[in-house]
N, CA, C and O of each residue as an XYZ file, in Angstrom:
452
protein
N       4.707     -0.414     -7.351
C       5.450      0.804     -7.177
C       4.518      1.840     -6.569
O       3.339      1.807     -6.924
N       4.833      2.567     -5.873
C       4.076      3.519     -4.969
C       5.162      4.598     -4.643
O       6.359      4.343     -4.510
N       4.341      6.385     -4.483
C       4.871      7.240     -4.265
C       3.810      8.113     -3.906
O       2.673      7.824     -4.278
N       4.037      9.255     -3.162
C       3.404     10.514     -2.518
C       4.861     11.055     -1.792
O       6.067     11.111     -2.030
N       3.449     11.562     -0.291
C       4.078     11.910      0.671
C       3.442     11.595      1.488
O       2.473     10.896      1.193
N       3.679     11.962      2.943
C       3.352     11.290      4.340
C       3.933     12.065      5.426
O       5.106     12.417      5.302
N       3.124     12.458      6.729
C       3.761     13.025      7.919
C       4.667     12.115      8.116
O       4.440     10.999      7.647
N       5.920     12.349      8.856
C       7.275     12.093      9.791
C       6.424     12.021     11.094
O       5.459     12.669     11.499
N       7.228     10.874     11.647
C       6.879     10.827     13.424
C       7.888     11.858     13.842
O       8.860     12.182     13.159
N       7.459     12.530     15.470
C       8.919     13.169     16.107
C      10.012     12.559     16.207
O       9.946     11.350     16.428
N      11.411     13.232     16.072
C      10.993     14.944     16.347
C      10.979     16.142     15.008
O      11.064     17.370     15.027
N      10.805     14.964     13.673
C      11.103     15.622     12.700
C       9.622     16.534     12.340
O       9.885     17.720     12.142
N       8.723     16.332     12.269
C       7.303     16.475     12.197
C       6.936     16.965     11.060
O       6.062     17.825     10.947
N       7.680     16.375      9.961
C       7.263     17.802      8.922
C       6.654     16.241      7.789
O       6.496     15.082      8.175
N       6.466     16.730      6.565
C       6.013     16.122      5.907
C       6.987     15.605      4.643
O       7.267     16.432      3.775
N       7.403     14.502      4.559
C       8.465     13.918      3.697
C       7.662     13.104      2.015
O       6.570     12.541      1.933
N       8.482     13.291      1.122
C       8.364     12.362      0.002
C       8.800     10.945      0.455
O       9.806     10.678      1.112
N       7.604      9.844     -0.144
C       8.292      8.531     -0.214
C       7.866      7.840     -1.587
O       6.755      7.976     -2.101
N       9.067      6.964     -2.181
C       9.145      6.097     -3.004
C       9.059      5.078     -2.241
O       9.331      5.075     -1.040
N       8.481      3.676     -3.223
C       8.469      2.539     -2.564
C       8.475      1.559     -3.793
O       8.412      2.006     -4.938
N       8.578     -0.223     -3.444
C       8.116     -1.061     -4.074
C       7.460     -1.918     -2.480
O       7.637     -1.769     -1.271
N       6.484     -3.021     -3.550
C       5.656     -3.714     -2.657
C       5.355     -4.710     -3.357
O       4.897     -4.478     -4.476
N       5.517     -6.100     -2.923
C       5.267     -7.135     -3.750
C       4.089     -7.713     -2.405
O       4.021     -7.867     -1.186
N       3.467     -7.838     -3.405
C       1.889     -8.430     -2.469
C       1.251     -9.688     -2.882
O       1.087     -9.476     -4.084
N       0.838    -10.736     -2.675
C       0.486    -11.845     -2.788
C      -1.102    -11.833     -2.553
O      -1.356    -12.269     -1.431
N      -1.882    -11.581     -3.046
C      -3.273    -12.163     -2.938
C      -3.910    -13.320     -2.839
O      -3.811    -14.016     -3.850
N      -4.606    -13.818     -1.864
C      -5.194    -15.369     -1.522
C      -6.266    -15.523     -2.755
O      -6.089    -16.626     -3.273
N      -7.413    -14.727     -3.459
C      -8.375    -15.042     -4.056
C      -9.616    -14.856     -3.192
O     -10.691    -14.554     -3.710
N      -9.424    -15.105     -1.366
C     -10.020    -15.370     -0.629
C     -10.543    -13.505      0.160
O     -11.591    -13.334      0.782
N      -9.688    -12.588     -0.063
C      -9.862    -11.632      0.610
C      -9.078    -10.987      1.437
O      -9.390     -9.892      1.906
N      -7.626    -11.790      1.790
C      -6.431    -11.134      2.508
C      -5.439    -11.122      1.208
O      -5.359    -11.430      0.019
N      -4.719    -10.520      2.348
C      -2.897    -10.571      1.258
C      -2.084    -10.593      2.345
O      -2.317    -10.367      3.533
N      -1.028    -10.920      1.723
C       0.220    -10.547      2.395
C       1.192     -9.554      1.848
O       0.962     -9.116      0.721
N       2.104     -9.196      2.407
C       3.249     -8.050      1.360
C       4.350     -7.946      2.460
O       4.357     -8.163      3.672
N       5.657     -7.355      1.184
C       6.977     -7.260      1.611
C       6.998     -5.877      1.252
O       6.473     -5.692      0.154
N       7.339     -5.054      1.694
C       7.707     -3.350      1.201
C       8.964     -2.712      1.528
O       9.387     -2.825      2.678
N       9.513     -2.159      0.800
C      10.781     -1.063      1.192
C      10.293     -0.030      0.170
O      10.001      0.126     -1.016
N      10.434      0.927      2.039
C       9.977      2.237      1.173
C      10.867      3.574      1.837
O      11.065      3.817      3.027
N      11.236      4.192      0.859
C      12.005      5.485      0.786
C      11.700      6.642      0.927
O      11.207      7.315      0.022
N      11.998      7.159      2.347
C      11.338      8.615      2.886
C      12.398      9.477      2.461
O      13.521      8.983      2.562
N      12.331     10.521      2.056
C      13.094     11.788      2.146
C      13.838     12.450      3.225
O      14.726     13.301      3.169
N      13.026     11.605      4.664
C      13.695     12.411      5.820
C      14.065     11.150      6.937
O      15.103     11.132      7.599
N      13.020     10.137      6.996
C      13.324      8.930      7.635
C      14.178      7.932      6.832
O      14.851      7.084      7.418
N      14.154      8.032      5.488
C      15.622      6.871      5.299
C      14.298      5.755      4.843
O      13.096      6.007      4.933
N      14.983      4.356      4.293
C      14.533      3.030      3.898
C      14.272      2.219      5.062
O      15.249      1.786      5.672
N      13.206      1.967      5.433
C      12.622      0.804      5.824
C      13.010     -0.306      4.815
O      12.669     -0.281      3.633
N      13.558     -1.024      5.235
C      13.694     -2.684      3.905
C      12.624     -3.694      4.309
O      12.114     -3.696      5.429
N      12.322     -4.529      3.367
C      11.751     -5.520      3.760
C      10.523     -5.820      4.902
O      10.198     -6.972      5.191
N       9.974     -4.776      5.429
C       8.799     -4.747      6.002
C       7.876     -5.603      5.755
O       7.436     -5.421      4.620
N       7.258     -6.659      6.423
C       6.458     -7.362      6.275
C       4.834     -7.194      6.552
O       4.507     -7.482      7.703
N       4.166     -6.930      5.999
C       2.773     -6.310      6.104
C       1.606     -7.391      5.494
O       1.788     -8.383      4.787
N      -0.093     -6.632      6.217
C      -0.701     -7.885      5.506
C      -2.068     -7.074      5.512
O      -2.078     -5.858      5.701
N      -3.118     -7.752      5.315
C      -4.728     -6.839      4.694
C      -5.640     -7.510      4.365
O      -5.448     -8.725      4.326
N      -6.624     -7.110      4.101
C      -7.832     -7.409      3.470
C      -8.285     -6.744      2.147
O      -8.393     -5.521      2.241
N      -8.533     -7.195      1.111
C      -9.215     -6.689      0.300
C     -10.705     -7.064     -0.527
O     -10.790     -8.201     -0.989
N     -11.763     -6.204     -0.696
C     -12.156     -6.793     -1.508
C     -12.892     -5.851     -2.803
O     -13.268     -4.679     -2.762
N     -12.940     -6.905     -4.027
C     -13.455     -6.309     -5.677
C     -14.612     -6.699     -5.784
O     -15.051     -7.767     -5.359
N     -15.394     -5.585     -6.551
C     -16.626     -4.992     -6.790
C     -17.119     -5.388     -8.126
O     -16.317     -5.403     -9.060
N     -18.606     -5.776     -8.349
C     -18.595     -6.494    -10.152
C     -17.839     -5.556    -10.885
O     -17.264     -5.856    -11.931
N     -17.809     -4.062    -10.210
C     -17.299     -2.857    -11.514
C     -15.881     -2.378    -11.641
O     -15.281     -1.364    -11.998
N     -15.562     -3.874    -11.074
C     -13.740     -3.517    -10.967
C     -12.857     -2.700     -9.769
O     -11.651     -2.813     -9.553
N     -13.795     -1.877     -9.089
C     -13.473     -1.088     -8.161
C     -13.683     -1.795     -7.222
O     -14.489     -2.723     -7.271
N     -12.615     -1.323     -5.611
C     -12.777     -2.230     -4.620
C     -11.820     -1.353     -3.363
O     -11.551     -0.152     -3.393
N     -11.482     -2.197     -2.453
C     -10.568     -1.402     -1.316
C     -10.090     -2.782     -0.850
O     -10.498     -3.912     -1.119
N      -8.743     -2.181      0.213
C      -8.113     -2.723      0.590
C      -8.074     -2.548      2.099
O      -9.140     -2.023      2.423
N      -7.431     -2.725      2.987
C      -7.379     -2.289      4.351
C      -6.060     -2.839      4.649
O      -6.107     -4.069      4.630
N      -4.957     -2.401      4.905
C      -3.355     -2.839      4.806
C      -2.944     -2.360      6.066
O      -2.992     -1.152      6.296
N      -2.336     -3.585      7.348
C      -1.879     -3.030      7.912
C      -0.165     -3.224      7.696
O       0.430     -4.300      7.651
N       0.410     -1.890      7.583
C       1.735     -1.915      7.073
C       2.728     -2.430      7.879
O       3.678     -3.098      7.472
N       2.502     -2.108      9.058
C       3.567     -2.193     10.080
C       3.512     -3.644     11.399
O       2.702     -3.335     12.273
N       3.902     -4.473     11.560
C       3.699     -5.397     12.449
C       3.911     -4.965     13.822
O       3.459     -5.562     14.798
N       4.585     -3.950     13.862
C       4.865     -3.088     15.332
C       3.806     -1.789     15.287
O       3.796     -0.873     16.108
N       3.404     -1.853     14.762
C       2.293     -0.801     14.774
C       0.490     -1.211     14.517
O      -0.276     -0.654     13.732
N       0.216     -2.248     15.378
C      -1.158     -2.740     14.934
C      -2.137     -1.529     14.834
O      -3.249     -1.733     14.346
N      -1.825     -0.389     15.229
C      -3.219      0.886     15.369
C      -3.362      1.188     13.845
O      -4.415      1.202     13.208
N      -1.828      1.479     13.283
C      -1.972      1.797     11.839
C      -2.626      0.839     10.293
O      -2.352     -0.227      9.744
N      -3.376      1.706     10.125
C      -4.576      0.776      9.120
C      -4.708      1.716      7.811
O      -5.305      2.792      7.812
N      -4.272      1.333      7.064
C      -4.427      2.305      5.511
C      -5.693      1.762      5.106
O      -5.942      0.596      5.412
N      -6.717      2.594      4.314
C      -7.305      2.031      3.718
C      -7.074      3.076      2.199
O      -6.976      4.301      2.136
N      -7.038      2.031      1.070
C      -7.011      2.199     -0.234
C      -7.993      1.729     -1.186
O      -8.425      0.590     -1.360
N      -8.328      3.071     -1.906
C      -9.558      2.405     -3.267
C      -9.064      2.487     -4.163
O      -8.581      3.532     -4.600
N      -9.031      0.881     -4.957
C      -8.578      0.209     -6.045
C      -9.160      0.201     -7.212
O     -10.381      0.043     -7.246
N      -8.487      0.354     -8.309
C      -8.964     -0.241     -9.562
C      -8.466     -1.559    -10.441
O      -7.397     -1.490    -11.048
N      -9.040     -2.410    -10.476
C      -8.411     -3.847    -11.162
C      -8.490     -3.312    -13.172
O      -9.446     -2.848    -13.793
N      -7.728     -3.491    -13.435
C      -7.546     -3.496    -14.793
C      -7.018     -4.668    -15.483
O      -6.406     -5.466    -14.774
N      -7.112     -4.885    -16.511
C      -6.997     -5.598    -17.579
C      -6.814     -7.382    -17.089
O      -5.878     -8.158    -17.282
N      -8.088     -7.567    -16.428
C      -8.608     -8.856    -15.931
C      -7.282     -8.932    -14.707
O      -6.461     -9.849    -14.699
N      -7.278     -8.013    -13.913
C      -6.674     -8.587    -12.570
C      -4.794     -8.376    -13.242
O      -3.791     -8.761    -12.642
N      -4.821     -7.859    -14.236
C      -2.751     -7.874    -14.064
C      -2.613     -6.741    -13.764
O      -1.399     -6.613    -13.606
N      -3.198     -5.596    -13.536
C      -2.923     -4.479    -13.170
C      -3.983     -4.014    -11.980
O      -5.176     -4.308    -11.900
N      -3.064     -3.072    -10.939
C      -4.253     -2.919     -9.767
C      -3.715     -1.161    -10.070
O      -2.502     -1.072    -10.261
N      -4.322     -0.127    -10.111
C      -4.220      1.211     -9.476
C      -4.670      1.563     -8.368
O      -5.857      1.240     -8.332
N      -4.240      2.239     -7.090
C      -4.775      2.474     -6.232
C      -4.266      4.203     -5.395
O      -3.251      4.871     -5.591
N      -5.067      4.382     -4.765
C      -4.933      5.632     -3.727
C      -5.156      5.482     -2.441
O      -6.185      4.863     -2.169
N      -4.422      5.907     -1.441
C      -4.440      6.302     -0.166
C      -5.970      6.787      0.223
O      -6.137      7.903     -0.269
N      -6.941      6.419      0.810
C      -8.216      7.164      1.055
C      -8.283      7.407      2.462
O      -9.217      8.164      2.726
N      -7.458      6.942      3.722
C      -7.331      7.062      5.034
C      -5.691      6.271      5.283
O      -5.210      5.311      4.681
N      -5.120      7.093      6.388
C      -5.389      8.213      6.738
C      -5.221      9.239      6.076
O      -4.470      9.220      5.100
N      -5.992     10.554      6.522
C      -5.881     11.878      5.751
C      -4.599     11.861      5.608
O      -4.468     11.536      4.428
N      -3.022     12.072      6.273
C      -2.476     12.648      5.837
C      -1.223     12.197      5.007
O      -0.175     12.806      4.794
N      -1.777     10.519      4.458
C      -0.833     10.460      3.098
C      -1.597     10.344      2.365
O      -2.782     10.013      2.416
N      -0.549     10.787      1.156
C      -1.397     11.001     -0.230
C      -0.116     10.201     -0.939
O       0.993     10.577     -1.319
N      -0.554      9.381     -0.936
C       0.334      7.845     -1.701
C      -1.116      7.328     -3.197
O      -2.321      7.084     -3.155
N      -0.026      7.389     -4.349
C      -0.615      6.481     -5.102
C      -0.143      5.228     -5.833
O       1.041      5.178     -6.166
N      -0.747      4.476     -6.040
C       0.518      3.064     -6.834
C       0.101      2.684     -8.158
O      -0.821      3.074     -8.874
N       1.036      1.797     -8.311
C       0.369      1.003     -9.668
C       1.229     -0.082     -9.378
O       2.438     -0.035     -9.154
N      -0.082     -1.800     -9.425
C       0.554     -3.055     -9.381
C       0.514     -3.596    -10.514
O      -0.473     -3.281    -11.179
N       1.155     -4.227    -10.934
C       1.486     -5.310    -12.037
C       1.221     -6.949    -11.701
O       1.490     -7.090    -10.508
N       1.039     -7.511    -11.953
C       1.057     -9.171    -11.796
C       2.266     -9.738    -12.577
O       2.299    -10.005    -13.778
N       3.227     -9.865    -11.685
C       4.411    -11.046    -11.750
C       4.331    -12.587    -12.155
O       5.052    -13.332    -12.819
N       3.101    -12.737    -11.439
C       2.956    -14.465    -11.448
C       1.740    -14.370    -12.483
O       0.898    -13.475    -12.554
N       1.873    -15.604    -13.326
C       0.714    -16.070    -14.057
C      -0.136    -16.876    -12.963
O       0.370    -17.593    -12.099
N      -1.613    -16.628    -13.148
C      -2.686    -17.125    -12.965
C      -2.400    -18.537    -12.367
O      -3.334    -19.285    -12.076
């Protein structure tokens, strides 16, 4: 689950709230994959967006990600710093680039180990 806000492309230009979910699949290896629908205030639902990344965790639990969200948009590159909690079933994370979303989440683990 993920929420902030985020600039609008033209011609709206202003800055909108978004809700989201994101189910993400981790290799073990250092990528992921993910499905997202996410809910702007001014652009409407994207469904089902297919997105993918790199991540990697730190001995101290902390780590980043690098997500590119959009398959029509290869320039766009989020990067997010993570926290793994309670042996990997929970991830917290924040938006750290680009400056101008301020998105934060919280993942859960669906699948057993």
């Amino acid at each position: 689950q993920m929420q902030g806000t985020r600039p609008t492309p033209p011609p709206h230009s202003v800055t909108e709230t978004v809700v989201g979910v994101v189910l993400r699949n981790y290799d073990r290896d250092g990528n992921f994959t993910q499905i997202d629908n996410i809910t702007g205030s001014v652009t409407g639902i994207v469904p089902d967006r297919p997105g993918s990344g790199t991540y990697e965790v730190y001995s101290d639990c902390s780590g980043v990600t690098l997500v590119q969200p959009d398959p029509n948009n290869p320039n766009l590159v989020i990067k997010e710093k993570i926290i793994v909690l309670r042996g990997g079933a929970e991830i917290r994370s924040i938006v750290e680039s680009p400056a101008p979303l301020m998105v934060s989440s919280v993942a859960k683990r669906i699948k057993p180990n």
